[in-house]
C-alpha positions, 0 to 999 in steps of 0.5 A, a space after each residue: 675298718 674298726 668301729 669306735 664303740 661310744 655312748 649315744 647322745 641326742 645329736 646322734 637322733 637323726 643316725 639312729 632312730 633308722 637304725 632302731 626302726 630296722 631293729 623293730 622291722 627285723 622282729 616282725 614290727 611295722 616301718 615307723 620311723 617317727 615312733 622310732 625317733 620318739 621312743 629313743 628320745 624319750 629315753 635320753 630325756 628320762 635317761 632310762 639306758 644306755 645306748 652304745 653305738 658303733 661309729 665307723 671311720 666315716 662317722 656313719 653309725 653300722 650298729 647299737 646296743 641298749 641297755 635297760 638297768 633293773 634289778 636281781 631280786 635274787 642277787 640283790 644286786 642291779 643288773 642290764 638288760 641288753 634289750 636291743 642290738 643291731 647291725 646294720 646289714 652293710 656292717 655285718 661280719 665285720 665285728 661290730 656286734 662282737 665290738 659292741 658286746 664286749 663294750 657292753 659287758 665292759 660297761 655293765 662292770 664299770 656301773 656296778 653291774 652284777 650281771 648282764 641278761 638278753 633275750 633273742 628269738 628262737 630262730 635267731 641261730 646267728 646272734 645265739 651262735 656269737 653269744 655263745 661264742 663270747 660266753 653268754 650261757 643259755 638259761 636252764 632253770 628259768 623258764 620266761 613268760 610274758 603278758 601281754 597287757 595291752 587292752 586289745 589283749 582281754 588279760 
């Protein structure tokens, strides 16, 4: 069974925020799914991205995408930041994170997008083997630093 790649809505609220909280679960975060629903809320109501879903034949949701709009200072051009993807594990190896990349990068051109930037963790060989696969390329120049900003941090 194919998905049916769409943009998100807010009455698919309920059929995501479980899928977003496992989606920070997988990274090392705590099962908060009242946070999950607030944080995909809050960004259909600011429309700050775009999340793509994966609607199965049943109307059940296997997976998503968000993309975050930003800027190349470089290129002078808007960007995507694909920030999030998710399978849900019942829905793996069946395509659907395959679907929902390629309707990202569709989306990514239909907006004017000069290009597309993800990050993943270093442990995460399967997502960086099918990102490869579908012609993302490793960065070799830059080098990503983060800071933690948060006021238990000391920075």
């Amino acid at each position: 069974m194919k998905p049916r790649i769409r943009p998100s809505t807010a009455t698919d609220l309920e059929a995501l925020a479980p899928l977003f909280d496992a989606y920070r679960r997988f990274y090392e975060q705590p099962a908060d799914l009242a946070l999950a629903r607030e944080f995909l809320a809050t960004r259909w109501a600011r429309s700050e991205s775009v999340v793509l879903v994966a609607e199965m034949p049943d109307a059940t949701l296997a997976g998503f995408c968000q993309l975050y709009p930003s800027f190349c200072s470089v290129l002078a051009q808007p960007i995507y930041t694909l920030y999030d993807l998710f399978v849900s594990p019942t829905h793996r190896k069946q395509g659907v994170a395959r679907a929902l990349l390629t309707a990202a990068a569709e989306r990514g051109r239909c907006d004017g997008m000069a290009r597309m930037d993800l990050t993943t963790a270093h442990t995460n060989h399967a997502a960086q083997a099918l990102y490869e696969n579908m012609g993302w390329v490793q960065d070799r120049v830059f080098r990503t630093y983060t800071l933690d900003l948060s006021p238990s941090s000391g920075h």
